[in-house]
C-alpha positions, 0 to 999 in steps of 0.5 A: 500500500502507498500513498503518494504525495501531490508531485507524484512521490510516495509519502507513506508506504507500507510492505506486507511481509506474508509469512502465516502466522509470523506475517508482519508489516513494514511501515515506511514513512515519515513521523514514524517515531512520533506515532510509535504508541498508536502503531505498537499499542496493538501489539501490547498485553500491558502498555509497557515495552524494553528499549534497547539502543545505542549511545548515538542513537539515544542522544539524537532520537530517544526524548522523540520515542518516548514522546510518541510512545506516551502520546499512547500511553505506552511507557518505556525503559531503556538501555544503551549499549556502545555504538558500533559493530564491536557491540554485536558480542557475547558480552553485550548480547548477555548484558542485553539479555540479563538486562531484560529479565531484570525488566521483568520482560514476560513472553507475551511482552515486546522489546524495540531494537532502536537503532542501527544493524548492529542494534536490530541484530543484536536486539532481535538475537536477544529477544530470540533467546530469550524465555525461549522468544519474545516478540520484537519490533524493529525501529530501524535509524539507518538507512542500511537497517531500513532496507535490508536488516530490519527485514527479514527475521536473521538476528545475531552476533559476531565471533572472532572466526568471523562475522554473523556465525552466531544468530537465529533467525527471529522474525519482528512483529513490526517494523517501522522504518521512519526516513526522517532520522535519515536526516541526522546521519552523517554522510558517509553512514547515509552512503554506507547504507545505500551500498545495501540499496544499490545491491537490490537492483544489481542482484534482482532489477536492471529497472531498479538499478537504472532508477538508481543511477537517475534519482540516486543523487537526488535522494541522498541530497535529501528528497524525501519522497525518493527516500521513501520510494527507495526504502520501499523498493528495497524492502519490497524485493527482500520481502518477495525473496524472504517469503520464497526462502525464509531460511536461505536454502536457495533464493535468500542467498542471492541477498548476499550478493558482494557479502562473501568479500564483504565479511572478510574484509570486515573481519580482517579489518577487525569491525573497526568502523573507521576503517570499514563500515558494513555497506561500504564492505558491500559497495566493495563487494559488489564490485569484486563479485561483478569484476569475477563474473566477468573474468569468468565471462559470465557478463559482458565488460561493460557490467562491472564498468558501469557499477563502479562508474556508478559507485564512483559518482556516489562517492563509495569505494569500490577496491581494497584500496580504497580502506585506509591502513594495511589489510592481510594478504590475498591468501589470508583474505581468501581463508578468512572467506572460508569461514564464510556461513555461505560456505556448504561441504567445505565449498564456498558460494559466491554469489556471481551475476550474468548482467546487472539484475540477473544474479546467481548463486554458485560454487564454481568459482575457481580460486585463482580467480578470486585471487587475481581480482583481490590483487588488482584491487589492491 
């Protein structure tokens, strides 16, 4: 459902997520926040809800979420944990945990990731684990989180083999998705995200990746309505995907497209967020993966030229040498990528592409080639 401005933009979307009985919806829109006691109260079996945010996020939005909640008569308590993806960890996931159960959270009660990915993984991993699930809401405050990881339902932690291995899948009971606070992110947190959004037309929509290239730089100056639109087109395709492969088996793997670079580098960069943020990983990722397609002549040259002609103009990176300070060698970033999750009987799969919006995923993907494209991205 969308309901469209006077100039033509959509100002107010909602994205359907059907899956039985853990069927969700996404709400995409403005004044989200200020409404959050009339869009949870529903949900609720006492006006009560556990927040748990990050430091950044708290200072800027959380007076604003209380505000919306108690226009409702919903009353909060909140925690904030270090911003960062460091915080993705055993210590802070059993601070949160033991942090709710001293909230007396019950299972029929709801927690709200406030904030970011790292949050909504960590928050949703909590709330999965917790008296064996508890319901969560996800009120996402990045743009990478509106598009991608507050959908979906995968929820977890980091380990020192690498990134995400630990988790469960755990699908929110809402989730809303207010593009206003997209305002208060720093440029560099805005383009990180958006390596998230670039990813949905490369891996399933040349239509979406060619509106991409033309409203793009609009939208990141700041046009609302193309904001709105992007995070609705985005959430739509994850969506669609999630439905047809809740728990990647086949289709969800797609969604990984430029991940297996992705999460080695994020690894070998130690989760340091000034060196490497997680859409910037991706952005890099993307365009290792197309650079491999098209060495093994899966798609033509002009595909890989054109995605980072087209990341270039955003402003993102797109080589390894574009992250600053001194990463490991070709050969320990390829076994760091042996840890990958993705990986299935000692086989690694890669996500290659056939063309801009025709992605696949393989195993065939000989090692040599992985190394040479590592090499002269360096």
């Amino acid at each position: 459902m969308t309901k469209t401005s006077p100039n033509g933009g959509a100002t107010q979307a909602t994205v359907h997520v059907p899956l039985d009985t853990r069927a969700y919806d996404v709400q995409i829109g403005t004044g989200l926040i200020a409404s959050a006691g009339a869009q949870i109260l529903p949900l609720l079996r006492r006006p009560k809800v556990a927040v748990v945010t990050d430091e950044n996020v708290a200072s800027l939005h959380l007076d604003a979420l209380r505000a919306g909640l108690a226009a409702d008569g919903v009353e909060m308590t909140s925690l904030k944990l270090p911003a960062g993806e460091s915080t993705k960890s055993w210590p802070h996931l059993s601070k949160t945990v033991e942090w709710l159960l001293d909230q007396k959270v019950e299972r029929g009660d709801v927690v709200v990731a406030f904030g970011g990915g790292v949050i909504g993984d960590l928050v949703g991993f909590a709330a999965a684990i917790l008296r064996r699930g508890v319901r969560f809401v996800q009120i996402p405050t990045s743009l990478l989180a509106q598009v991608d990881s507050s959908v979906g339902g995968k929820t977890g932690i980091n380990a020192p083999h690498g990134k995400n291995l630990i988790g469960a899948f755990h699908q929110p009971s809402l989730v809303l998705a207010d593009v206003d606070v997209l305002a208060t992110l720093q440029t560099r947190d805005f383009l990180a995200g958006y390596g998230e959004v670039v990813k949905y037309g490369l891996l399933g929509s040349a239509a979406f990746f060619e509106w991409l290239e033309e409203n793009a730089p609009a939208m990141a100056a700041g046009d609302v309505d193309l904001r709105i639109e992007a995070v609705r087109r985005s959430v739509q395709m994850k969506a669609d995907i999630v439905v047809r492969d809740e728990t990647e088996q086949g289709d969800r793997a797609l969604l990984n497209l430029g991940h297996t670079f992705c999460h080695a580098l994020e690894t070998a960069t130690d989760y340091a967020s000034s060196r490497l943020l997680h859409g910037e990983g991706v952005a890099i990722g993307c365009a290792l993966a197309f650079e491999a397609s098209m060495r093994l002549g899966l798609c033509a040259q002009e595909a890989p030229s054109r995605v980072r002609a087209h990341l270039r103009a955003m402003g993102m990176k797109v080589d390894l040498r574009d992250i600053d300070g001194e990463l490991p060698s070709t050969d320990a970033l390829i076994e760091l990528m042996s840890q990958d999750k993705k990986v299935i009987d000692g086989q690694l799969r890669f996500i290659m592409a056939r063309g801009i919006g025709d992605a696949f995923v393989t195993t065939d993907v000989p090692v040599d080639v992985v190394r040479g494209v590592l090499e002269d991205a360096r």
